[in-house]
N, C-alpha and C positions, 0 to 999 in steps of 0.2 A: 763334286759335292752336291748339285743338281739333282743327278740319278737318285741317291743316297739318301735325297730326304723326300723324293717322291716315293723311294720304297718306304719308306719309314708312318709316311702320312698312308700309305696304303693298308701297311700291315694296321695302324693305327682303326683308321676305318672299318678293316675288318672287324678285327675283335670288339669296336664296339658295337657293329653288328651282332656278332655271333651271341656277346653279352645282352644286348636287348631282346632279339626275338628268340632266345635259346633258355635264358632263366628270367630275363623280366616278366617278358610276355605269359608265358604258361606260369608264373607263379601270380601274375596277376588275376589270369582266368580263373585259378583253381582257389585263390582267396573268394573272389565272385562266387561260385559254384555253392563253397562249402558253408557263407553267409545266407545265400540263399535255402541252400538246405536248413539250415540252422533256426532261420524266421517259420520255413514252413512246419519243422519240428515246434516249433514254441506256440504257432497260431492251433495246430493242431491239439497241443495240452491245455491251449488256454479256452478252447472248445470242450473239451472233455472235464474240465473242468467246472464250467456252467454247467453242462450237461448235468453233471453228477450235482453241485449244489440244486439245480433244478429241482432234481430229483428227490432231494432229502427234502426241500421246503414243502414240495406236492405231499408226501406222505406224510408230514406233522403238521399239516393243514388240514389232513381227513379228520374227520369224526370217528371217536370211540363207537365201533358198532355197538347197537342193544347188546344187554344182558344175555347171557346163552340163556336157552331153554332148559328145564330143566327135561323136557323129554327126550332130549338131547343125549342124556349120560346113560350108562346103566350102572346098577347098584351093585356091589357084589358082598361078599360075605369071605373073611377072611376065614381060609379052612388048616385047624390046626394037625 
């Protein structure tokens, strides 16, 4: 009975070996991995994002340039 339950506590061992470092482990990393990509995905839109309101506030902050010239235009004549 001895032998029997050291095989037993071995195969035991094993597998939960093979169960941690075989799908714990790498599914732990690649949880990691894909959160990280994830933050750097969102910091990045949330830059593009100021970016761009930046961008709208600077241009409806300019000044309406002067009036056009009128030497500016040419005149023409509509020909029937």
């Amino acid at each position: 009975m001895g032998l029997i339950r050291v095989i037993l506590e071995l195969l035991v061992f094993y597998l939960v070996y093979k169960l941690i470092f075989d799908f714990i482990v790498p599914v732990y990393k690649t949880t990691k991995q894909v959160n990280k990509q994830m933050g750097d995905i969102q910091s990045k839109m949330n830059e593009h994002m100021k970016q761009h309101q930046n961008n709208q506030f600077s241009s409806e902050s300019k000044e309406p340039s002067a009036k056009p010239n009128k030497e500016d235009y040419i005149e023409f004549e509509e020909v029937k």
